[in-house]
VEXDREN-2710 file (C-alpha; in Angstrom, 1 decimal):
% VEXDREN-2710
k/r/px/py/pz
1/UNK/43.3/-26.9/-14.4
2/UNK/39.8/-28.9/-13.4
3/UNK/38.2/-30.3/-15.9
4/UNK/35.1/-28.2/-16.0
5/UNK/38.0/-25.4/-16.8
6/UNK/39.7/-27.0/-19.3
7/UNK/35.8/-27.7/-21.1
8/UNK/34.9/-24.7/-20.6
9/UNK/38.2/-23.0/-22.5
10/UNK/38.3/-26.1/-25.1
11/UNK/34.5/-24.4/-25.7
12/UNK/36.0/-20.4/-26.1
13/UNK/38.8/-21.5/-28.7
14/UNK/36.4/-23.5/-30.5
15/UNK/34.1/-20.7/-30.7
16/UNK/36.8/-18.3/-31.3
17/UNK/37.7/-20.4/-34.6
18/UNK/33.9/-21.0/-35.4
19/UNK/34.0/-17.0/-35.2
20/UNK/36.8/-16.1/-37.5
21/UNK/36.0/-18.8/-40.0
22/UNK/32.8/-16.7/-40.5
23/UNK/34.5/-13.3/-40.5
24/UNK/35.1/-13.5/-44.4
25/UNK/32.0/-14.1/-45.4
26/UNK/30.2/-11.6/-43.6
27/UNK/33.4/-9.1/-44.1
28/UNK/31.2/-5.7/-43.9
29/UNK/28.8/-6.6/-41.1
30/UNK/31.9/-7.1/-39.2
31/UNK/34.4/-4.4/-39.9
32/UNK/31.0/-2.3/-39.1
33/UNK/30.5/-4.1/-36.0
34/UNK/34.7/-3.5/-35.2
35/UNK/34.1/-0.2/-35.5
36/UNK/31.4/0.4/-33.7
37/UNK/33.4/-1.6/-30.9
38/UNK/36.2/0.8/-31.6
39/UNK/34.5/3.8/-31.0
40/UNK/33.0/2.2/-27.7
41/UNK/36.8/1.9/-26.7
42/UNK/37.0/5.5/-27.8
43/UNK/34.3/6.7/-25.0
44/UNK/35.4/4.2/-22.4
45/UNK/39.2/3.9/-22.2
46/UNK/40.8/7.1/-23.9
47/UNK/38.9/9.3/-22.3
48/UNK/40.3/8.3/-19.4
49/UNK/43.5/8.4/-20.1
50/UNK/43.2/11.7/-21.1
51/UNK/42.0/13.1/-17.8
52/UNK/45.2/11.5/-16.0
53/UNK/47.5/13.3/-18.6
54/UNK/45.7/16.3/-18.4
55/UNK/45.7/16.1/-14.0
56/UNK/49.3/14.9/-14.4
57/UNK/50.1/17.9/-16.4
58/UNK/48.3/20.0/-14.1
59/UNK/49.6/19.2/-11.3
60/UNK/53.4/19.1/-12.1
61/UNK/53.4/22.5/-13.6
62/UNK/51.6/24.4/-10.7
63/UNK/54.8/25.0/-8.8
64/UNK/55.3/28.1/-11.5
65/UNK/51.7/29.4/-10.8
66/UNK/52.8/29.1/-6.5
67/UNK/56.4/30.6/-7.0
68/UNK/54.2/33.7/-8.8
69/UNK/51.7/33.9/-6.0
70/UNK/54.3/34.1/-2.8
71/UNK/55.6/30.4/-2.6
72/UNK/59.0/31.6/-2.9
73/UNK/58.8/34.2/0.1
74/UNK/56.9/32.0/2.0
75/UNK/59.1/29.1/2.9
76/UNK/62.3/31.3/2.2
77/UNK/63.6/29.9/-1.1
78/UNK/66.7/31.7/-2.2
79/UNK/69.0/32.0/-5.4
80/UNK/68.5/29.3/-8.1
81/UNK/66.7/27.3/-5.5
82/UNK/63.3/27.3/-7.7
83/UNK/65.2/26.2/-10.4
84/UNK/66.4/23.7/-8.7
85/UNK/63.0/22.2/-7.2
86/UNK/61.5/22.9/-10.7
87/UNK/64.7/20.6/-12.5
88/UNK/64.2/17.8/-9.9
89/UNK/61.3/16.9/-10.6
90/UNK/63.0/14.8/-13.7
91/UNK/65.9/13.0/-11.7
92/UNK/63.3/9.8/-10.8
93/UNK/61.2/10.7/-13.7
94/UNK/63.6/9.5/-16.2
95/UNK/64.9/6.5/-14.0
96/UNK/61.5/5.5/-13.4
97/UNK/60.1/4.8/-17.7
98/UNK/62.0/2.2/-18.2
99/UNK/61.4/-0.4/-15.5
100/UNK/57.7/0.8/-15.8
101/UNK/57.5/-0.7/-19.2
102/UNK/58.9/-3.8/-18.4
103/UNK/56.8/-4.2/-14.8
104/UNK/53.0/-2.6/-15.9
105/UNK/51.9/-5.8/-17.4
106/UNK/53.3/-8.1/-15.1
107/UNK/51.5/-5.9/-12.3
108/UNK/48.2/-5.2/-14.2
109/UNK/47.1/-1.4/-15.2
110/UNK/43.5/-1.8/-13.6
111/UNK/46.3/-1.7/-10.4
112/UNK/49.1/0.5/-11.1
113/UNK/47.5/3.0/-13.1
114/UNK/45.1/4.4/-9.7
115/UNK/47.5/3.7/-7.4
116/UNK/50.5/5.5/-8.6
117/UNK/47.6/8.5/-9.7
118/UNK/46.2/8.3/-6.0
119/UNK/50.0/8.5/-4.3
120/UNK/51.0/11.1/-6.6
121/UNK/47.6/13.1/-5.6
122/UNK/48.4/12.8/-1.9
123/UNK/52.4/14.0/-3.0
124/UNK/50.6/17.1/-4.9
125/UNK/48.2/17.8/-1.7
126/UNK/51.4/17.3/0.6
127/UNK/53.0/20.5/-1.4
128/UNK/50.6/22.7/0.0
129/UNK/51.7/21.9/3.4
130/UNK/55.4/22.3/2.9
131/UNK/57.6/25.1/4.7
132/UNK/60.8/24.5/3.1
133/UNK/63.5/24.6/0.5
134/UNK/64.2/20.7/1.9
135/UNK/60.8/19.5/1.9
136/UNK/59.9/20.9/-1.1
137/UNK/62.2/19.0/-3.5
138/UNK/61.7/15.8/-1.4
139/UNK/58.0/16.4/-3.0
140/UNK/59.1/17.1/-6.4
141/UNK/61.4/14.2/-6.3
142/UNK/58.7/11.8/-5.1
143/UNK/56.2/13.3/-7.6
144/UNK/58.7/12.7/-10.4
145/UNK/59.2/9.3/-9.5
146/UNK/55.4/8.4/-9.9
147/UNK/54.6/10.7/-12.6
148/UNK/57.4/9.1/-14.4
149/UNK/55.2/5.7/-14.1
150/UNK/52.2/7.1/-16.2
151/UNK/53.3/7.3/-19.6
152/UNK/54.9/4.4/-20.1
153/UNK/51.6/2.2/-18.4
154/UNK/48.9/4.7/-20.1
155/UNK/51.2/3.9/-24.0
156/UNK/51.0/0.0/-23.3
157/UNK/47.8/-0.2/-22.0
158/UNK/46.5/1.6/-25.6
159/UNK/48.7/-0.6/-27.1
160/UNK/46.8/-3.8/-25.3
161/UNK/43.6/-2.3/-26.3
162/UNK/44.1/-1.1/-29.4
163/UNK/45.7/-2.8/-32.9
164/UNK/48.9/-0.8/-34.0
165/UNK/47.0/0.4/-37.0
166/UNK/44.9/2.7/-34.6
167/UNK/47.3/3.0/-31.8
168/UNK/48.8/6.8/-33.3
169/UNK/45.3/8.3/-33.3
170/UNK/44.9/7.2/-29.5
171/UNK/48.6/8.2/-28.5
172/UNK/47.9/11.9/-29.9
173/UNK/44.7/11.7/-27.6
174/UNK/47.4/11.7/-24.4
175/UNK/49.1/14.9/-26.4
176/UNK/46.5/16.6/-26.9
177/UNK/45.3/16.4/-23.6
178/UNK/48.8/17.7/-22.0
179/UNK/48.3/20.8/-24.7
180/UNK/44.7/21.5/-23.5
181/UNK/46.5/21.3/-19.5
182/UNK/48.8/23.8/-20.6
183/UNK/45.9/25.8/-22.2
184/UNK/43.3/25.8/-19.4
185/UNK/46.3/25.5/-16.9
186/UNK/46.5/29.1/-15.8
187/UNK/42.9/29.4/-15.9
188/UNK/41.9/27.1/-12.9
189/UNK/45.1/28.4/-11.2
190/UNK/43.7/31.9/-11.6
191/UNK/40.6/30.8/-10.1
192/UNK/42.1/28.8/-7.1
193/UNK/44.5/31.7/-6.3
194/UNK/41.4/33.6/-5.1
195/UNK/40.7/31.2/-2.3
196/UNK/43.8/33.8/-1.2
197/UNK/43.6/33.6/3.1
198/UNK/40.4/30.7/3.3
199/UNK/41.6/28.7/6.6
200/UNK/44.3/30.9/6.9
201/UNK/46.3/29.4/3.9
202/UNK/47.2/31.9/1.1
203/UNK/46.1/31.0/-2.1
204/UNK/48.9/29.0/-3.8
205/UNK/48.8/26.3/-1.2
206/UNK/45.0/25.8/-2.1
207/UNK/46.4/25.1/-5.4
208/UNK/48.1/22.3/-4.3
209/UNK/45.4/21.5/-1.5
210/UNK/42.3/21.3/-4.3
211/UNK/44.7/19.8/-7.4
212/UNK/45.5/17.0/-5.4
213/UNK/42.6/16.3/-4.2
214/UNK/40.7/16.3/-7.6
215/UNK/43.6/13.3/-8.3
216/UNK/43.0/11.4/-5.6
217/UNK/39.2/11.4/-6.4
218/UNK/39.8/10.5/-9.8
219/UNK/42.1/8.1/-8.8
220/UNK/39.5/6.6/-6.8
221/UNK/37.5/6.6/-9.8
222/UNK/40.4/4.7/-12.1
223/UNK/39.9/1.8/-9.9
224/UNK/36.5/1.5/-11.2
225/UNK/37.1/2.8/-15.0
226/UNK/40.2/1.2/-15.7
227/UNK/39.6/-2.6/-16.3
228/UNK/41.6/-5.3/-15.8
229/UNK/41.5/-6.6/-19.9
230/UNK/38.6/-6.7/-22.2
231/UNK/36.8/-10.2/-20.8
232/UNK/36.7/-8.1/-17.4
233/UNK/35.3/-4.7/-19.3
234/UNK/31.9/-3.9/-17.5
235/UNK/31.3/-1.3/-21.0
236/UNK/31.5/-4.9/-23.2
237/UNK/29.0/-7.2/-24.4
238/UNK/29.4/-10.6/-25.2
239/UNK/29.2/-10.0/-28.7
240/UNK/31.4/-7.0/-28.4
241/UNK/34.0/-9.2/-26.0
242/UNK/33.9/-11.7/-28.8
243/UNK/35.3/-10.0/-31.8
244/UNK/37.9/-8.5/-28.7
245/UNK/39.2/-12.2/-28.8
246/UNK/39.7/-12.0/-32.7
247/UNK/41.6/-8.7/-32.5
248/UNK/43.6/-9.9/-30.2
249/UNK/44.2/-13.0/-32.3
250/UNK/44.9/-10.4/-34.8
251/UNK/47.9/-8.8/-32.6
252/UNK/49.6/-11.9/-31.4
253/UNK/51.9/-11.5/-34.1
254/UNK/53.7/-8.1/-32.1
255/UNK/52.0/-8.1/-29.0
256/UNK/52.2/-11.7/-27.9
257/UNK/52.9/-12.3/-24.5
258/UNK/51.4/-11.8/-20.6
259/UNK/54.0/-9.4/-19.2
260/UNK/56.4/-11.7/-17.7
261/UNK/59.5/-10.7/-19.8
262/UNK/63.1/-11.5/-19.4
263/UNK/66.4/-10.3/-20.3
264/UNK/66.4/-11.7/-23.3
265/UNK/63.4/-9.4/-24.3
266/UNK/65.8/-6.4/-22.8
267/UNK/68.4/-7.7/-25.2
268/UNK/66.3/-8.2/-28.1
269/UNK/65.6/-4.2/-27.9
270/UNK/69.2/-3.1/-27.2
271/UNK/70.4/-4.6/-30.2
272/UNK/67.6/-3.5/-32.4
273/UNK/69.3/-0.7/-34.8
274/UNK/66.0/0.4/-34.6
275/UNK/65.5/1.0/-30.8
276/UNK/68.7/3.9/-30.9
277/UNK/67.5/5.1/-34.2
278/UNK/63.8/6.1/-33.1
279/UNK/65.3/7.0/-30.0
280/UNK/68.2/9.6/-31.4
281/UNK/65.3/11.3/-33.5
282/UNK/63.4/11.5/-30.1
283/UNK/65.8/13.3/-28.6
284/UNK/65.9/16.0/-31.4
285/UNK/62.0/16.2/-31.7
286/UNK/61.4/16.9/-28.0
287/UNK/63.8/19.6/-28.1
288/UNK/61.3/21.7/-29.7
289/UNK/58.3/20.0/-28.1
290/UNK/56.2/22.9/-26.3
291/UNK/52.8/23.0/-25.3
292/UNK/50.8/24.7/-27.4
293/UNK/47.3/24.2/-29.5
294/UNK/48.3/24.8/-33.3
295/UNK/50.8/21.5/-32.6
296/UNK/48.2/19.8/-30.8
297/UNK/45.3/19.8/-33.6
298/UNK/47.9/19.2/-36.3
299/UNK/48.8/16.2/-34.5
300/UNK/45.5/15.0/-34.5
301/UNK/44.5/15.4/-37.8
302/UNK/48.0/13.5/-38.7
303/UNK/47.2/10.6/-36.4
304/UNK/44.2/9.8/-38.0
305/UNK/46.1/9.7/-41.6
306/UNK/48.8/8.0/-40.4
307/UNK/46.2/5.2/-38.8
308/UNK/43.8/5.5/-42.2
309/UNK/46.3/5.0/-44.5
310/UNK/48.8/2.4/-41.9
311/UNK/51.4/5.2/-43.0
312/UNK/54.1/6.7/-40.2
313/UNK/56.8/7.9/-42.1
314/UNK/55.2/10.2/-44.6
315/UNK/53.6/11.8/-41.8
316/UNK/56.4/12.9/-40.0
317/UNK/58.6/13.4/-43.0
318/UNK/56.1/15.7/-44.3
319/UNK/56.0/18.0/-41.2
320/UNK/59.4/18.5/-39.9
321/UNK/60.3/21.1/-42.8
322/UNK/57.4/23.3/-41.9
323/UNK/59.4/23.4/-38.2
324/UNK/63.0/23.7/-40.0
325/UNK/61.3/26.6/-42.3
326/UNK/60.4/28.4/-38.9
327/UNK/63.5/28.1/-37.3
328/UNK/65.3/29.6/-40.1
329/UNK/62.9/32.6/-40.0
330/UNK/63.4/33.1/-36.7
331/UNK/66.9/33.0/-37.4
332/UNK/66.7/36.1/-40.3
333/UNK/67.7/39.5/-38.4
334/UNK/65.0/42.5/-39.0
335/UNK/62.2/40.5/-40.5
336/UNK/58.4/41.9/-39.7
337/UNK/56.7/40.6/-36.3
338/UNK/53.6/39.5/-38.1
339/UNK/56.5/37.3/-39.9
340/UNK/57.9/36.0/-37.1
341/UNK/54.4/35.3/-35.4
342/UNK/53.7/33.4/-38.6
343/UNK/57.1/31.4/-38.0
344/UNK/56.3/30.3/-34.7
345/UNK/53.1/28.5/-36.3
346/UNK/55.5/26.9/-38.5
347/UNK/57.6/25.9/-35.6
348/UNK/54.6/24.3/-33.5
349/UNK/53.6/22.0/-36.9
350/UNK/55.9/19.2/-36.2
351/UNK/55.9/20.0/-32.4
352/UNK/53.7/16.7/-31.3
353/UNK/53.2/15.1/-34.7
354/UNK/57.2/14.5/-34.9
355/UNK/57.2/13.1/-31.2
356/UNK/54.1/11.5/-30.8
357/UNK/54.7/9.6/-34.3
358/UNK/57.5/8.3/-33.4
359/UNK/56.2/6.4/-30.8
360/UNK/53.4/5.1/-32.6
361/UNK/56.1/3.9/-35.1
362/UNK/58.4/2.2/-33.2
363/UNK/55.5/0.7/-31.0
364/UNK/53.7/-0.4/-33.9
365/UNK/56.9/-2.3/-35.5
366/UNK/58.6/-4.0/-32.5
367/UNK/57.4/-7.7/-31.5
368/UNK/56.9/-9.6/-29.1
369/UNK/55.3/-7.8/-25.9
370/UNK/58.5/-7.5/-24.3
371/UNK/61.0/-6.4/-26.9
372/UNK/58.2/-3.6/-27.3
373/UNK/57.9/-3.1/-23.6
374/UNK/61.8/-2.7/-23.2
375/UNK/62.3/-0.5/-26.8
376/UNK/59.7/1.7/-25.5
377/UNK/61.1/2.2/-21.8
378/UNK/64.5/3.2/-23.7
379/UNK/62.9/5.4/-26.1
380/UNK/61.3/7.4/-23.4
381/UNK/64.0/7.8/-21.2
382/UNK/65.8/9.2/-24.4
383/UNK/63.2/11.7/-24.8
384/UNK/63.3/13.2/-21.5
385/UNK/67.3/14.3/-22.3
386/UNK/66.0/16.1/-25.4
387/UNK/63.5/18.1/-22.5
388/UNK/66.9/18.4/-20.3
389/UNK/68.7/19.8/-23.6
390/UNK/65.8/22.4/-24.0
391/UNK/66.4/23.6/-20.6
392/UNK/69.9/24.7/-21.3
393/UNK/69.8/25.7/-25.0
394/UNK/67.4/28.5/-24.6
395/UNK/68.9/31.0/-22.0
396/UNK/67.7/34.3/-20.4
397/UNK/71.2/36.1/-21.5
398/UNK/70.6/35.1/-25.4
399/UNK/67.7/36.9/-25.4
400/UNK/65.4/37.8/-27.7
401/UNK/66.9/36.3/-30.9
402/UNK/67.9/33.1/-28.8
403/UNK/70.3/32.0/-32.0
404/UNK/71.2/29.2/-29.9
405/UNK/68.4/27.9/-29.1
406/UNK/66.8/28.3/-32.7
407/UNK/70.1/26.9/-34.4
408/UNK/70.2/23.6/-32.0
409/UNK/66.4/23.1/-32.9
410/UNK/66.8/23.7/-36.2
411/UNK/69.3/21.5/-36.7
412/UNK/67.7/18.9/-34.1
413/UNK/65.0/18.6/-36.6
414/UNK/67.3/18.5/-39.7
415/UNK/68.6/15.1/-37.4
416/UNK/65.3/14.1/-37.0
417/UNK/63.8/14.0/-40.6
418/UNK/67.3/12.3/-41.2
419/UNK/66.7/9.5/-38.4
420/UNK/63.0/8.6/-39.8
421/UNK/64.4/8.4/-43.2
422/UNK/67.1/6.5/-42.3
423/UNK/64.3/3.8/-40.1
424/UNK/62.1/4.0/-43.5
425/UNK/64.9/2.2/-45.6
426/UNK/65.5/0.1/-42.7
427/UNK/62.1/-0.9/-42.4
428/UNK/61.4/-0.8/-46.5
429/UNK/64.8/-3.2/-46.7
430/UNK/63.7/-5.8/-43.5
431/UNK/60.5/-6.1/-45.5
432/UNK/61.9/-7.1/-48.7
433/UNK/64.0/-9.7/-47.4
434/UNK/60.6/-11.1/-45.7
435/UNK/59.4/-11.4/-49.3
436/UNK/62.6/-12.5/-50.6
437/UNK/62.7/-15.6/-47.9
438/UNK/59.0/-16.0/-48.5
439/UNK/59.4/-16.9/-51.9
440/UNK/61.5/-19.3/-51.1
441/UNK/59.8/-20.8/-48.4
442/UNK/56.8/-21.2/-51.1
443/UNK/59.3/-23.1/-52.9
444/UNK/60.1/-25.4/-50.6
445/UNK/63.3/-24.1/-49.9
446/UNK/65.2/-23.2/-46.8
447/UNK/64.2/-18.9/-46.1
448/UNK/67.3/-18.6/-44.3
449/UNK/66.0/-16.9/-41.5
450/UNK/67.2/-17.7/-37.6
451/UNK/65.2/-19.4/-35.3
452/UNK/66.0/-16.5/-32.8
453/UNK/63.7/-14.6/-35.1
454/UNK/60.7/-16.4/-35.7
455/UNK/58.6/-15.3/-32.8
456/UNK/60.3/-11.9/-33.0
457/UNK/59.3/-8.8/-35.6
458/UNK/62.3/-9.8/-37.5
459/UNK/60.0/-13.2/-38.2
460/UNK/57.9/-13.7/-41.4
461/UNK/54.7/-13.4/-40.2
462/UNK/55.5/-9.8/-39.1
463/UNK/54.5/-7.1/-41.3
464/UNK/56.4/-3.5/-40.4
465/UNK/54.4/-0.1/-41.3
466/UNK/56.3/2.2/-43.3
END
């Protein structure tokens, strides 16, 4: 480092320290300035986000508009072989969340984040061009791979924005978005479709054509929108990129680090109780998750509780029997259908509250970077087995009571609300030993907690939210 460097950062910590000593005693003109700064992040970064959940949703899920619009006769596809370019999709998907969590950082989102959105564009445009069975799984596999990518970057990148105690609010922003893709979904495939015979191309391969297309553009765009970290945000002002510098000061206590992780942070998550815990209740909630708009609003109104209050577990705990109330409904033989209409709203309550909560949770509780990094690449490669259970426990030939599927998912979120309550007393029981060793520590005596610990959430300074 040249001198002029080393002056020049010797001048930012001092006036980062010269900042927070004054933060105190002008406590209200601040949080209003945070929150102002907050909402700014609210216009700049989420939205964005958004629109790639929403185009990611959009495109994966046209292959059923194309198969309903001759796809299938088209380039021949026989037997289950839909099904089978439909299940595909989630082979690289799932192997692809993990290592995505622990590379993102290391790589930079301003990079990954347009690029793997562009490539997967191109993939979506390439669909339209395809002629058969073989070439159309060798899309969906390739899709699946990069699509797989975006979650896991778009959750750690909120995370790197955000402070945990507003991170739930912004993850329900991504769910909400893949509910409004699956609302609005069939309506720009119905308008598309009528491009039916432009160029010569029937309409469904102008689906893929014009979707990908729109995602590369954007992508383009992400380049541009999505910044490298807050001293590089074009939307910030100095003012605004200084009380950045004191939030993050503020998160260094769980999301320490500059994406570099180890083994050892790989470790630290796979021995975590917690990690398997959050991740087993995963599994359960997804097996319900479907997209729909009741679930979606519910969600957000919970998120911004949960983030209000610092509160997780009430949250969730408080929804999930609404859902187990449905199922059994569904379950009664000759019940009204305005009964059973009613049911399914009961069912759709804890549909993206349960799943979208948990990952606010367990993101919001594990420390440092890359113990978070690694707990949440393993969390979400659980929950895409609860969307591979879904597949098989709801079945054409158990139709249309589908006591099956209703029992597994009643009893998934009976698991569930069993798995949070367990992570609760967990959590409530890590916390009082904190105070415990504390206590001592004010003593001057010896807290009795491992060094491995220290810079870990298991340390002191580290504060879970119930």
């Amino acid at each position: 480092m040249s001198e002029q460097d080393a002056t020049e950062q010797y001048k930012g910590e001092f006036a980062m320290v010269e900042f927070a000593e004054h933060v105190e005693a002008r406590d209200a003109e601040f949080k209003k300035r945070n929150e102002r700064l907050v909402r700014k992040l609210d216009l700049y970064i989420a939205p964005v986000m958004m629109l790639l959940m929403l185009i990611s949703y959009l495109d994966r899920g046209n292959i059923g508009f194309a198969a309903t619009q001759g796809m299938t006769d088209d380039i021949g596809l026989t037997g289950t072989q839909l099904n089978t370019a439909i299940s595909i999709f989630y082979i690289f998907y799932v192997l692809a969340e993990f290592p995505t969590s622990l590379l993102v950082k290391r790589l930079q989102f301003n990079r990954v984040i347009p690029t793997i959105a562009f490539a997967w564009g191109l993939v979506c445009m390439c669909n339209g061009f395809v002629k058969s069975f073989s070439g159309l799984c060798v899309c969906r596999l390739i899709l699946g791979l990069l699509e797989g990518c975006l979650f896991p970057s778009m959750t750690l990148l909120l995370a790197n924005w955000y402070l945990r105690e507003e991170l739930g609010t912004r993850i329900s922003y991504l769910f909400i978005a893949s509910a409004l893709a699956g609302a609005f979904g069939g309506l720009i495939a119905f308008g598309i479709l009528y491009m039916e015979g432009i160029a010569g191309y029937p309409g469904w391969r102008w689906l893929y054509i014009l979707e990908g297309a729109i995602t590369m553009v954007f992508a383009v765009c992400c380049v541009f929108l999505v910044p490298k970290n807050y001293e590089t945000a074009y939307f910030l002002s100095p003012d605004e990129k200084q009380i950045m510098r004191y939030r993050d000061e503020q998160s260094r206590a769980y999301s320490g680090g500059q994406g570099h992780y180890k083994l050892a942070d790989v470790k630290l998550a796979s021995k975590d109780i917690k990690t398997w815990i959050h991740g087993v209740s995963q599994i359960c909630v997804v097996t319900i998750l479907y997209v729909n708009l009741w679930g979606a609003i519910v969600y957000g109104i919970g998120a911004i509780l949960s983030d209000r209050h610092n509160v997780r577990y009430l949250i969730i705990a408080s929804t999930i029997p609404f859902g187990i109330a449905g199922y059994a409904i569904l379950l009664v033989f000759d019940v009204p259908v305005g009964v059973l209409y009613f049911a399914m709203f009961l069912v759709a309550t804890p549909c993206f509250l349960a799943t979208g909560s948990n990952i606010a949770w367990l993101s919001s509780n594990c420390a440092p970077d890359g113990k978070r990094a690694a707990s949440l690449g393993i969390l979400l490669t659980l929950t895409n087995l609860g969307g591979i259970i879904a597949g098989q426990i709801y079945q054409s030939t158990s139709e249309p009571r589908y006591v099956l599927g209703h029992s597994w998912s009643l009893g998934s979120l009976a698991i569930a609300l069993i798995g949070c309550s367990i992570m609760r007393i967990i959590y409530h029981g890590r916390e009082k030993s904190k105070e415990e060793s504390r206590a001592k520590l004010g003593r001057g005596e010896e807290p009795g907690v491992p060094e491995l610990w220290h810079p870990t959430d298991r340390g002191l300074d580290f504060k879970y939210l119930l």
